[in-house]
Every structure is written in C-alpha cells, then in structure tokens.
C-alpha positions as CSV (number, residue, x, y, z in Angstrom):
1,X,10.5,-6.2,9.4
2,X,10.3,-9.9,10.1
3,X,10.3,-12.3,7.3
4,X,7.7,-14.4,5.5
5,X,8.7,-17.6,7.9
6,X,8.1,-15.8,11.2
7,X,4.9,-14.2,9.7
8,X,3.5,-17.8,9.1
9,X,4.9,-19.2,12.2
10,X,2.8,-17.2,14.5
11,X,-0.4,-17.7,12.8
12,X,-3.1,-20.5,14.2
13,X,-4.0,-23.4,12.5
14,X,-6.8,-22.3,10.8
15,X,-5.3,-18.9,9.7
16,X,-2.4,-20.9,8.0
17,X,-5.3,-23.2,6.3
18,X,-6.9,-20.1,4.5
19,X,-3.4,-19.0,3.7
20,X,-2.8,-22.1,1.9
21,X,-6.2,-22.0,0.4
22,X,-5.3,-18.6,-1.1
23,X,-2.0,-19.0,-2.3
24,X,-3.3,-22.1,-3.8
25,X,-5.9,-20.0,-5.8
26,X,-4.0,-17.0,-6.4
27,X,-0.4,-17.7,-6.4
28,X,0.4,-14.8,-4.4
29,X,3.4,-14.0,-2.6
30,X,3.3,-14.8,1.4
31,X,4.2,-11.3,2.0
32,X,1.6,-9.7,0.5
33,X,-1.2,-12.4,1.2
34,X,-0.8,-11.8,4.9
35,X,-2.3,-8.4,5.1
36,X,-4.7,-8.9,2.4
37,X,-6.4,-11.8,4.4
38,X,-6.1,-9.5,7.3
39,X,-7.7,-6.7,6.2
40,X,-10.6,-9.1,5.0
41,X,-10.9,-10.6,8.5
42,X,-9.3,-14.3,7.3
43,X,-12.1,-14.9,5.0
44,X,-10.9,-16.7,1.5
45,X,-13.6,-15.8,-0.6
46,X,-13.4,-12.2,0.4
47,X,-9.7,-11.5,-0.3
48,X,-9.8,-13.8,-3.8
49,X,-12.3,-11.6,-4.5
50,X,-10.6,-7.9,-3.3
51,X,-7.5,-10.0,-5.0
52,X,-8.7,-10.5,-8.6
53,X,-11.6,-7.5,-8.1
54,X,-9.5,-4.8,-6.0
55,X,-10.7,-3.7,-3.0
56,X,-12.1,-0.2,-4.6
57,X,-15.0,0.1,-6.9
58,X,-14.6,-2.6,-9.5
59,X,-14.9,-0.8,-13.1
60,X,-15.1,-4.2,-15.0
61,X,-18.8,-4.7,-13.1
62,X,-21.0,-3.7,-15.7
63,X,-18.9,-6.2,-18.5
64,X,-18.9,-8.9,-15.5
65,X,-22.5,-8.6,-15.6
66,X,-23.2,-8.3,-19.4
67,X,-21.3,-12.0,-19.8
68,X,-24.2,-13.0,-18.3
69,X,-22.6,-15.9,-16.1
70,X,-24.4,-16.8,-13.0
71,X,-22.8,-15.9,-9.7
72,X,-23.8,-17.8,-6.3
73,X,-25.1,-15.1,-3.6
74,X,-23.0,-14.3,-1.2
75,X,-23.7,-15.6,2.2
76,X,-23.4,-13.5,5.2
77,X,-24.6,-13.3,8.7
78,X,-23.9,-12.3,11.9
79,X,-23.4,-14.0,15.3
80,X,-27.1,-13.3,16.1
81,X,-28.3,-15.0,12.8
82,X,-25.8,-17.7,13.6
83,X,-27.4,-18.6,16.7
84,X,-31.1,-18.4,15.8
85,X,-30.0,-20.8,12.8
86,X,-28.7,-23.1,15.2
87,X,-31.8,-23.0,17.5
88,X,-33.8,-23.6,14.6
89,X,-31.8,-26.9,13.8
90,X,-32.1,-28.2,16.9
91,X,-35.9,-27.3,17.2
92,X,-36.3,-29.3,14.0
93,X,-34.0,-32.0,14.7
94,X,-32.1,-31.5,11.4
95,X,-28.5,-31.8,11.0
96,X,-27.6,-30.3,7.5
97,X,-24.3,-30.0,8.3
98,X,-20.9,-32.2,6.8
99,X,-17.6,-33.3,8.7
100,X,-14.8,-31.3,7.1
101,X,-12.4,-33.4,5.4
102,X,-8.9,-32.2,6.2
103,X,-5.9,-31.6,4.2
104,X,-4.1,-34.7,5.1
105,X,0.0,-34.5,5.0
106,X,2.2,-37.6,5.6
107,X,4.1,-37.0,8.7
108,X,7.6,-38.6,9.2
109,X,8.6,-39.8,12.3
110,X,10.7,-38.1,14.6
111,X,13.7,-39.7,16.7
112,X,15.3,-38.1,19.3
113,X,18.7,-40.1,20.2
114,X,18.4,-41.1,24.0
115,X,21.1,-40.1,26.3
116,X,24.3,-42.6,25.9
117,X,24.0,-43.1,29.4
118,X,20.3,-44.4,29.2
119,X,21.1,-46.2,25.9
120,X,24.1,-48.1,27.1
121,X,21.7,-49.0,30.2
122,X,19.0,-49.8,27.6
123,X,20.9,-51.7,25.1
124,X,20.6,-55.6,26.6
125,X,16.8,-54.7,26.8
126,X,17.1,-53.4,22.9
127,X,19.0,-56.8,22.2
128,X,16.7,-59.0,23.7
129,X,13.7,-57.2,21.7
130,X,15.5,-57.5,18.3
131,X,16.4,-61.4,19.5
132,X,12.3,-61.9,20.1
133,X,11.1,-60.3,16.8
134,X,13.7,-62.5,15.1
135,X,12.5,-65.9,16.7
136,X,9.2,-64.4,15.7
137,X,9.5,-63.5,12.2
138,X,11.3,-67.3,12.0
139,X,8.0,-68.7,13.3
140,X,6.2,-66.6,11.1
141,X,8.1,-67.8,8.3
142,X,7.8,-71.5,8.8
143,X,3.8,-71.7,8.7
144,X,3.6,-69.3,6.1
145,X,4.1,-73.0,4.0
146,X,0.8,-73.9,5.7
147,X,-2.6,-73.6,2.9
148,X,-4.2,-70.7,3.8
149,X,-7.2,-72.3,5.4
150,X,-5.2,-74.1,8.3
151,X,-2.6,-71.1,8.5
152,X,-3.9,-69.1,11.9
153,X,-5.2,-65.4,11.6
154,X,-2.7,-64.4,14.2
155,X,0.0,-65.8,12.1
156,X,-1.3,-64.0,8.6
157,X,-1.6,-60.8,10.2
158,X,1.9,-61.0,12.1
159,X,3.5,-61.9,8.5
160,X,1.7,-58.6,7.3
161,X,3.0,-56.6,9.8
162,X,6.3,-57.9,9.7
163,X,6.5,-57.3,6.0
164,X,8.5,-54.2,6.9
165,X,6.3,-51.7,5.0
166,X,9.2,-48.7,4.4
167,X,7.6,-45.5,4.5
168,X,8.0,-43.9,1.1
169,X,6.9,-40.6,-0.8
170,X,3.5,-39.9,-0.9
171,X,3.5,-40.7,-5.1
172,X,5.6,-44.1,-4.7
173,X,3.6,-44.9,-2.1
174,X,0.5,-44.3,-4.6
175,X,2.7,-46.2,-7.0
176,X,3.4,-49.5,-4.4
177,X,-0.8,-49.4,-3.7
178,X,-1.7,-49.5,-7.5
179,X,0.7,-52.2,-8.1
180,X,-0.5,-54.5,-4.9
181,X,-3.5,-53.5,-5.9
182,X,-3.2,-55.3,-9.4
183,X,-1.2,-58.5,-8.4
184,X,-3.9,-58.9,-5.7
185,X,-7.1,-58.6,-8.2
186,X,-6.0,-58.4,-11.8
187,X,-5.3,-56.0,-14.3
188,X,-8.0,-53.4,-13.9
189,X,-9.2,-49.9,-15.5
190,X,-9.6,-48.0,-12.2
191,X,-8.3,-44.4,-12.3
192,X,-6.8,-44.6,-9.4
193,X,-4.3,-40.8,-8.3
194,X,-1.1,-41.6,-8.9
195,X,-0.1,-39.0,-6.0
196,X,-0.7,-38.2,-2.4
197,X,-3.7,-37.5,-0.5
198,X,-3.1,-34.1,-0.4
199,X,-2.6,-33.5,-3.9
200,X,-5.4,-35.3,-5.1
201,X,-7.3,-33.2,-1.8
202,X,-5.6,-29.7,-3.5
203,X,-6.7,-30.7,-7.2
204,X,-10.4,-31.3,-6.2
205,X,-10.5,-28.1,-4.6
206,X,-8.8,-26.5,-7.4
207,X,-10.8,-27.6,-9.6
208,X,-14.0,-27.6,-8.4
209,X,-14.0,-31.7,-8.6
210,X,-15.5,-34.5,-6.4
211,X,-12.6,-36.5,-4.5
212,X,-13.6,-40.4,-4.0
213,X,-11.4,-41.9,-1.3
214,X,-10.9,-45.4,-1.0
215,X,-9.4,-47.3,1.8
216,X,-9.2,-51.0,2.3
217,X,-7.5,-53.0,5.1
218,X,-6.5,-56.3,3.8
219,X,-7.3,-58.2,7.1
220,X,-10.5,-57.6,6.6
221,X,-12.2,-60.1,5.5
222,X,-14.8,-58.2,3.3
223,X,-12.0,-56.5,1.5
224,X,-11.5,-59.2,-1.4
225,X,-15.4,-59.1,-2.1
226,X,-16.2,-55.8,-2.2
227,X,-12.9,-55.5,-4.6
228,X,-13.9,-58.0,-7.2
229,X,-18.1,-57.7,-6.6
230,X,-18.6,-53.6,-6.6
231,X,-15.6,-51.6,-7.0
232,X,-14.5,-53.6,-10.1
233,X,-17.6,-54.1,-12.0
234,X,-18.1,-52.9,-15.1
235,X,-20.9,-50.4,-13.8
236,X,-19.0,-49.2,-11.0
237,X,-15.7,-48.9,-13.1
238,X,-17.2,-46.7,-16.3
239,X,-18.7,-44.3,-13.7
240,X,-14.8,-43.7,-12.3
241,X,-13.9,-43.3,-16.0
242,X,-16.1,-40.9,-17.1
243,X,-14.8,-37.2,-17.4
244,X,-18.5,-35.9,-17.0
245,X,-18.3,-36.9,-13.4
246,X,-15.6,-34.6,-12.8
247,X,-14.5,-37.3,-9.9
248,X,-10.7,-37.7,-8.7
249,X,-10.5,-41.3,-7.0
250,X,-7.6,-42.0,-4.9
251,X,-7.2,-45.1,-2.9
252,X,-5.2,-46.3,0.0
253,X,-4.0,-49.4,2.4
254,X,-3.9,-48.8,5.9
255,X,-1.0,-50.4,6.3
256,X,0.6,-47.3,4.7
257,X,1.2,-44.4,7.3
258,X,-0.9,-41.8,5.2
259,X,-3.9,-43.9,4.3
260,X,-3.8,-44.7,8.1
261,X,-3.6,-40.8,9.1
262,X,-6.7,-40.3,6.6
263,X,-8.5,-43.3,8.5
264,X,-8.0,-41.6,11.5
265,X,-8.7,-38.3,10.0
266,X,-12.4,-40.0,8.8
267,X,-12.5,-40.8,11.5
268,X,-13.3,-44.5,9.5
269,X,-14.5,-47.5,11.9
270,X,-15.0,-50.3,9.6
271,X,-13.5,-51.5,5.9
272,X,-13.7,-51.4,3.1
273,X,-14.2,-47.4,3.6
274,X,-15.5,-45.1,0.9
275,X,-15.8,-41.6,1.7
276,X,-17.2,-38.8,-1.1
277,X,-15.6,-35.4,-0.7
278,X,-16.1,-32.0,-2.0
279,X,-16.3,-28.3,-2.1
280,X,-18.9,-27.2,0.3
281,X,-19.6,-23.6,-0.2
282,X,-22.4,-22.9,1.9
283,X,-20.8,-24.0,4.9
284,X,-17.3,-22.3,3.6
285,X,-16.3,-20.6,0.6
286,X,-13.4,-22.8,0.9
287,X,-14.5,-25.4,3.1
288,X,-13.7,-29.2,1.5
289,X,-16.4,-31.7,3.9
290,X,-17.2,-35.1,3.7
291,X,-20.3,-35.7,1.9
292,X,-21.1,-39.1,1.8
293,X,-19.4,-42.0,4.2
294,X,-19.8,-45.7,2.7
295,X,-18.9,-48.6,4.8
296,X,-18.1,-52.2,4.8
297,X,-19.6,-54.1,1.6
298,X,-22.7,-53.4,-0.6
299,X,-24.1,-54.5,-4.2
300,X,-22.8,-52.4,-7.0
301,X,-25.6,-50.9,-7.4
302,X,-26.4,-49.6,-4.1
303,X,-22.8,-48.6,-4.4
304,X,-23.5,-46.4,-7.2
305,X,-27.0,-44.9,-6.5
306,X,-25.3,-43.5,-3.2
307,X,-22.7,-41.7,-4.4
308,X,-24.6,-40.4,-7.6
309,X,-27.4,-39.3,-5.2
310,X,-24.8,-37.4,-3.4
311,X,-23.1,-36.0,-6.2
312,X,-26.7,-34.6,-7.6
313,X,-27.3,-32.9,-4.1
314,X,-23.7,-31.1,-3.8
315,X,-22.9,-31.0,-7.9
316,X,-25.4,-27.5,-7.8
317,X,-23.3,-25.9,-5.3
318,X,-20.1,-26.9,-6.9
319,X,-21.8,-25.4,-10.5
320,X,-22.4,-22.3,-8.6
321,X,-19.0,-21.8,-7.6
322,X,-17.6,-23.1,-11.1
323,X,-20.2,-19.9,-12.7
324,X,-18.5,-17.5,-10.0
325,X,-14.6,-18.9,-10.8
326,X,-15.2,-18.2,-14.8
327,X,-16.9,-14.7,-13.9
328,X,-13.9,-13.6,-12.4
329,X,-12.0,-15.1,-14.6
330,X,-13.4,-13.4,-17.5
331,X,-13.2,-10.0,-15.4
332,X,-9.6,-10.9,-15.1
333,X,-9.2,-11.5,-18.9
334,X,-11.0,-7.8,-19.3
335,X,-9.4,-6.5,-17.1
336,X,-5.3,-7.6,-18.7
337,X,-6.5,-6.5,-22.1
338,X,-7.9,-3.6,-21.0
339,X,-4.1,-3.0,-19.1
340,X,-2.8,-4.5,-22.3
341,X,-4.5,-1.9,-24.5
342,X,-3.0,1.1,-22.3
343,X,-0.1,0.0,-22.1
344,X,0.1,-0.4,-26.1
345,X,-1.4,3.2,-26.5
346,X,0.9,4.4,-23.8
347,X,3.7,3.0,-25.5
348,X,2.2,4.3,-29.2
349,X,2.2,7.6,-27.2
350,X,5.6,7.4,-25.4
351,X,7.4,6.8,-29.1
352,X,5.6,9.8,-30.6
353,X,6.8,12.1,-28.0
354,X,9.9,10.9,-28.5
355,X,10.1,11.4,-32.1
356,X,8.4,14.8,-31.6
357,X,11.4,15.2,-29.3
358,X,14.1,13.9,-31.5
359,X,12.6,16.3,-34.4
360,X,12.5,18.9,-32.5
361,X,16.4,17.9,-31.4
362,X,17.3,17.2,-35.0
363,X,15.9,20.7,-36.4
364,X,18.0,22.8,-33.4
365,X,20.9,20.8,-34.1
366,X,20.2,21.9,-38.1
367,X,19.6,25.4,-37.2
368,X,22.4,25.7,-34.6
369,X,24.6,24.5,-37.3
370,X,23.4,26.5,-39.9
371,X,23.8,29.5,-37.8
372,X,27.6,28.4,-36.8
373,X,28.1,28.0,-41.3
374,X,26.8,31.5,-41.7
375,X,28.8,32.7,-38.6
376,X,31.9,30.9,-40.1
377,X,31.2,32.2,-43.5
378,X,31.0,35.9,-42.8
379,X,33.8,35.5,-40.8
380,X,35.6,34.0,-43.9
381,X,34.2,36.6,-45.9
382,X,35.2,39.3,-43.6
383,X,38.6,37.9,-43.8
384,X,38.6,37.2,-47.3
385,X,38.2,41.0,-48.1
386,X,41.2,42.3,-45.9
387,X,43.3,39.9,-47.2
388,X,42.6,41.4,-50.9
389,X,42.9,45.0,-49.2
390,X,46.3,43.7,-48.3
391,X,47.5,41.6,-51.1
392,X,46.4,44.1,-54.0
393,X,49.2,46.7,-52.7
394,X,51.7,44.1,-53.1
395,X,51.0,43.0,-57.1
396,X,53.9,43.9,-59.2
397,X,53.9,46.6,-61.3
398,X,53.2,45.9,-64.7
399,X,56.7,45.9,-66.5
400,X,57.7,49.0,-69.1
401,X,56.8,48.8,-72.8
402,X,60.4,48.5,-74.2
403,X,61.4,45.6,-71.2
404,X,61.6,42.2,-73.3
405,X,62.3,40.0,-70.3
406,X,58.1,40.0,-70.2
407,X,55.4,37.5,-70.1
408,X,52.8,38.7,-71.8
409,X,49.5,37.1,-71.0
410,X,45.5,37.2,-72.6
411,X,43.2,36.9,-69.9
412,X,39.6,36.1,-70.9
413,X,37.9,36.6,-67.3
414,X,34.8,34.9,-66.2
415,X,31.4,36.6,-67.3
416,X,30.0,37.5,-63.8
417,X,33.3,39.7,-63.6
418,X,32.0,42.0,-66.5
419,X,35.4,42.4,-67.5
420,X,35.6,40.6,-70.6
421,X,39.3,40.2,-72.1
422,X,42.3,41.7,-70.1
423,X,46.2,42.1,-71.5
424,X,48.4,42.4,-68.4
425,X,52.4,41.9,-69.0
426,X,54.4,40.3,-66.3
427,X,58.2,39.6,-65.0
428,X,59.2,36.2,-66.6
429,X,60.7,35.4,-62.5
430,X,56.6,36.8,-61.5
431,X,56.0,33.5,-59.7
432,X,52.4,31.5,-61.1
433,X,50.7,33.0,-57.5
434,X,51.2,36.5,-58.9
435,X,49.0,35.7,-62.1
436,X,46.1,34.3,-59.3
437,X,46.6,37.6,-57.2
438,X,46.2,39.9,-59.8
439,X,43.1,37.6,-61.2
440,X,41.8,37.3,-57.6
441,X,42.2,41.2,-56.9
442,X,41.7,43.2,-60.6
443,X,38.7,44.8,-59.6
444,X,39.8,46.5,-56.8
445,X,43.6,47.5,-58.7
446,X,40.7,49.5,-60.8
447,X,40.1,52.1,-57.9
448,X,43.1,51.7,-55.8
449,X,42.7,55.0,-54.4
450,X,39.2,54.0,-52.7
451,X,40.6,51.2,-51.2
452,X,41.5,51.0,-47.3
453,X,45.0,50.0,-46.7
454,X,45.0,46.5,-44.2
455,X,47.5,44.6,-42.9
456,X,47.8,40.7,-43.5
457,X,45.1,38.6,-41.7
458,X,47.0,36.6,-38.9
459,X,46.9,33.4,-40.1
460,X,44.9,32.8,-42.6
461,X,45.7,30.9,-45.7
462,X,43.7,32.1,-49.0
463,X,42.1,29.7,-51.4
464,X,41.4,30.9,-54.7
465,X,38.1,29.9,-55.7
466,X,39.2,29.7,-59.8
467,X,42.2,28.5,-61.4
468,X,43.7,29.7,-64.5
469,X,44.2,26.9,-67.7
470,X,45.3,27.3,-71.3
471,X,43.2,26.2,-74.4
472,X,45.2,24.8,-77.1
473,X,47.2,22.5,-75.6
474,X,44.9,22.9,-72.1
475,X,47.2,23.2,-69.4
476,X,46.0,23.9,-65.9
477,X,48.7,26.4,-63.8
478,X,48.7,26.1,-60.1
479,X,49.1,29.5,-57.7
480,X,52.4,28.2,-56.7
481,X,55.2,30.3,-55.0
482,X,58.6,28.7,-56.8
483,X,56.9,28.0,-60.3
484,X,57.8,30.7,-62.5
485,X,55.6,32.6,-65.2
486,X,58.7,32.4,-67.7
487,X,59.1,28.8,-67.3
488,X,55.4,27.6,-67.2
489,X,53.9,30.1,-69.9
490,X,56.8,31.8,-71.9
491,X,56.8,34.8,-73.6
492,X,53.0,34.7,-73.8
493,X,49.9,32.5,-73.2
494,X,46.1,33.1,-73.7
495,X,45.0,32.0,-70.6
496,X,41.0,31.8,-69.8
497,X,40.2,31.7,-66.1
498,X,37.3,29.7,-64.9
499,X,35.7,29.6,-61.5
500,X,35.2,26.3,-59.0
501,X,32.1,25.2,-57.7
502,X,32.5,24.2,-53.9
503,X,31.6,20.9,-54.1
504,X,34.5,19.9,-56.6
505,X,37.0,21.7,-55.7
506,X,39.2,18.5,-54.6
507,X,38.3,16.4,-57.8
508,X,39.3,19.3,-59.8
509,X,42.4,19.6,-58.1
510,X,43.1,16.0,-58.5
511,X,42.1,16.2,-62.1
512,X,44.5,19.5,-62.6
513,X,47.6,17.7,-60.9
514,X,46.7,14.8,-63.6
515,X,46.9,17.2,-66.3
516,X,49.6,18.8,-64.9
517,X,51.7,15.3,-64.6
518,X,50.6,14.9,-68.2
519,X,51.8,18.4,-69.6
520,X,54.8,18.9,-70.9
C-alpha cells in the first residue's frame, strides 16, 4: 500500500484544499481522511458530518433535536438546477456571488546553481551588476541628507527598495510590520495578528470569525492619511477591539513577499487595501470568500458603516453554521458519555465475572483440597490401624509376679477410652516407647485373638497423638527408644495419660522438652 505522502501527492489542487479543511476540523489522520472524503464525493460538510455523525443511522438524532439548536438546511442541487440558477442570474443581471479568498502560504524562493561553465562565463556580467547597484545604493545614500520635500520620488523609493527587506518567518515578519508600524504612526491599540496570513486565514475559518486584512504600500501617498485619519481613530479602533465582533485583523506591507502574494491573491489594484473575509456557506460549506473590498482612503465613518453593513449581511450565515458546529458538538459530547457509560458498565460487568470466576476458582481449589485432606487422612488412618495390628504383637509380656527387676506403673487412661485406671508391670530396661505402645494399642491387647496379624507399614513413622506425664512432681516422658522405664520412672509411677489436640501438638512438645530440661 502506498503511504500517506504519495496518497496526497496525486490529488488536485482542490482535493488537497478540502483535505486540509478536514483535517483542520477533525484532526483526523491522512490515512483514514482519504477514503472518507472519497466516499462522500470530496464534499467537506458531508464527510465532517459522516465523521462526527457516522455514515449509518445516527442514534443520537432524536437528543440532537431535543437540544433544540438550530441547524442551517442543507443545500443541494444538481447540475440541472445549477444551470437554471445561473440563467436566472444572468436574466436578472444579479451577481450574488463573492471572490474566494485563498489560503495564502509564503513561498521561498528557489535557486538552482547554474552550470560552472555558464557561471564562469557569467561572472564579469555578475560583477559589473553588483559594481552598479553599489554606485547606486552610494547615490542613494548621499541625497537621502536632502529634506524630504526636495529629495526625488525615484530616489525615496530606490532607498526603500534597497533597504534589503530579508525574507523572514511568517510570525517575525508579523512582528517587523507591527513594529514599523508603530515607529511610523505612534503607539497604537490596533489588534493587529501576530502570525501569518494563513494562520490568521485557518483561525477565522475555525472559528467561525470575520478576517479583516489590511495592506498598505508606503509609497503611496494616501497611506500616511488613511493611517492616522480612519484606521487609527478612536471609532475605528474600539470596533477592532471589541470581542462581540468576532473579527481577526491582520495587516501587511507589500514590501514583504507574503503581503505581496495576498495582493496579488486579491487581486488588490490600489492602496491602502482593506478586504473583509469570511465563511461563506451558501456558496461552500467550507468556502472562505471575500466579502467586502475597500480601497484607497475614506472618512472613518464611511469606513466603518461598510464593513459593519457587510458583517450584518454574512454574520446570519456565519450564526447558522456556529448553531450546526455546537449541534454536533453536543451529539459528540452524547455520544462519548454515552461510550463512556458502556464502557464503565462493561468494565462494572467485566470485574463481576471475574470475581464470579475467581469464587468459583477459590471454592474448587477449597474442595479439591479438602478432598486431597480426606484422601490423605484415610490413607493415614488406614495405615495407622495396620501399624497397631503390627505393633500390638510385639509389646512385652507383662513380667511374673515374683520378678522384682519391675516397673510397676498406674495408668489413669483418658475418659473417651472407657478404661478408667489400668496397673500394667514392666521390665525396668522396657524402653519409655513401650509404655506409649501399650497405651496406644490396649484396646486391641483386650481381644488379641480377633485381631488380623499385619506386617509393618513400609515406611511410615507413627505419632502418638497423647503423651504420658506424672502428677506430683509433673513430669512429661517422651516415647523414646534409648530412655529406659527404670531410669525415668523407677520402681513405680502413677502416670495419667492425656490426649493432644492437632493444633498444639508442636507447642506442647516444646513446652514438654521445657519441662523435661527442668526435671530432675
């Protein structure tokens, strides 16, 4: 696809106007302006319109008309109503029709470097210029010192042209004209632009104001009067001032390359040159024309009556198109908080699906691991049980009556048990884990015979789920494996065993391994 700059490049003149004139309304990218201006056959208003309305059924028309703004009718008609309008002019010998006033551009000049060949056959004809316009300029120079009254016209004017006037930027050029402009007639109040011709022509446009330009020659001879007389009386300066007048006034010497393209433009025959531009709708939706020409010098008055008389007559068009310009504006504004609002709710509804979704992940993550505890746990269980079937065959027997080498220990069990106080004699070498085993597996050592032989569980470690502790002094005894019953108890111990909950089974460990350090 070709780019932006070849898209432009091969449009005509007039398409690449309307292109600016969009852009310059909607800010809209080059790339997507181009077919939109196609598709509504190059005509501004229409595409600004498909632009900020859509080209489908607009569903802001019914709050567009309920603001109850005014909108200018559309004006359209074909080449057979163009003609007959024509014919009818010329039948009535009316021309209601304005000169369009151009969007004028400083251009700079262009050199081309002549062959060397042709300069170097060129050059003694170059020298002999430059050695002319010196002599001149010398001349020049010398009866500038004459008073003004004997000083010939010739020689003023060929001191003003050899002034050297630099060709600057179109806003220090503005800057150079207000200043002359004051040293030559005072201090003054005139709002003059202080930028180019075309951005004064682009902010009229834009906003719907009326754009007064001014150009003066100053070898005219009228220029100096019409200055102090009409453009800077009081009258004539409070009307520029005035903000109800909606006026941009931008002024210009022709000595400066862009006034002089807008003379030529305005096609301007005589000085001092006023000419009144504005939006003219009903001969283009974005047509700028020249309203009102005034030439060479007139009273104040006259001066003001003209251009107020011409602002009256074009001010209801420009009202018109001001009424249509806040209509789609405030169809715009509906429009983005309506797009505003749906994307809020969208976004209120995108972050309750998502928390519905996160829930919904949350309470499967909950349940999965539930499930996995309850799988883990009856595993445990499962494992817990054949590890009792295993360890109750190897308890030892309880020793003979008449062996003395005995521990003999008073067991008050826990209450859930059932089994209330239990005498049970041990080996004094029994190691402490023994005491636990025979806690841990009493109930089944009641009906041995009923329980199902199993080997050891493959590695698994048993936790005892109570520990054993006696009262008076209260000593907690650990299930170990070296720790003898004969040198932790003695000969005997009553011994009360007392079950764990889950949750504290580390701090009472820690607490028991405190006792235990404390114990003697």
């Amino acid at each position: 696809m070709a780019d932006a700059g070849d898209d432009v490049g091969q449009l005509s003149p007039s398409q690449q106007e309307a292109l600016q004139q969009y852009i310059g309304v909607t800010n809209q990218e080059v790339k997507d302006a181009i077919p939109l201006l196609q598709r509504s056959q190059w005509n501004v208003q229409i595409a600004i319109a498909k632009f900020f309305d859509g080209e489908g059924p607009d569903p802001v028309a019914e709050a567009m008309a309920a603001q109850d703004i005014p909108r200018m009718a559309s004006r359209h008609e074909n080449l057979q109503e163009s003609l007959m309008a024509s014919s009818d002019r010329s039948v009535l010998g009316r021309r209601d029709h304005t000169d369009p006033a151009p969007r004028i551009v400083p251009q700079q000049p262009v050199t081309h470097r002549s062959p060397w060949l042709l300069g170097l056959l060129l050059a003694p004809l170059g020298w002999g210029w430059r050695a002319a316009g010196a002599l001149f300029r010398t001349f020049c120079y010398v009866l500038s010192f004459l008073p003004a009254p004997l000083r010939p016209r010739a020689i003023t004017a060929g001191l003003r042209r050899t002034t050297g006037r630099r060709m600057l930027m179109p806003r220090d050029t503005a800057a150079r004209f207000k200043r002359e402009f004051d040293e030559e007639y005072g201090p003054n109040e005139l709002p003059f632009f202080e930028g180019g011709l075309a951005q004064a022509h682009d902010l009229a446009k834009k906003e719907l104001k009326f754009l007064l330009v001014f150009l003066m020659s100053p070898e005219h001879d009228d220029t100096a009067s019409f200055v102090r007389g009409t453009l800077l009386s009081t009258d004539v300066v409070e009307f520029f001032k005035s903000s109800s007048n909606n006026m941009v006034l931008w002024g210009g010497n022709v000595l400066d390359s862009e006034a002089y393209q807008a003379a030529t433009e305005y096609n301007c025959t005589k000085y001092p040159f006023t000419a009144l531009v504005c939006l003219t709708p009903k001969e283009g939706s974005t047509r700028m024309g020249i309203v009102k020409r005034l030439v060479g010098p007139m009273p104040a008055a006259t001066y003001l009556s003209e251009l107020q008389g011409s602002m009256e007559k074009y001010g209801s068009d420009l009202e018109g198109v001001r009424a249509e310009r806040t209509a789609q504006e405030v169809a715009r504004s509906l429009r983005t908080q309506q797009d505003s609002a749906y994307e809020r709710s969208l976004a209120i509804d995108r972050e309750r699906a998502r928390e519905r979704r996160e829930a919904a992940a949350a309470a499967a993550e909950a349940e999965r691991r539930a499930q996995q505890k309850a799988e883990a746990d009856a595993r445990l269980e499962e494992r817990r049980a054949l590890w009792k079937a295993w360890r109750v065959r190897q308890i030892m027997p309880e020793p003979p009556t008449g062996d003395r080498d005995v521990v003999r220990v008073a067991l008050k069990m826990p209450e859930e048990s059932g089994a209330g106080r239990i005498v049970r004699r041990f080996p004094q070498d029994a190691p402490l884990e023994e005491l636990y085993a025979f806690v841990e597996c009493y109930n089944l050592m009641q009906d041995l015979d009923a329980t199902t032989e199993a080997p050891r569980p493959a590695g698994y470690e048993h936790k005892y789920t109570f520990r054993v502790a006696s009262t008076l002094p209260r000593v907690v005894y650990q299930p170990s494996t070296t720790d003898t019953m004969g040198a932790k108890i003695g000969k005997s111990g009553n011994l009360i065993v007392e079950q764990l909950a889950p949750e504290s089974d580390a701090e009472d460990d820690d607490d028991d391994e405190e006792e235990d350090e404390e114990s003697p």
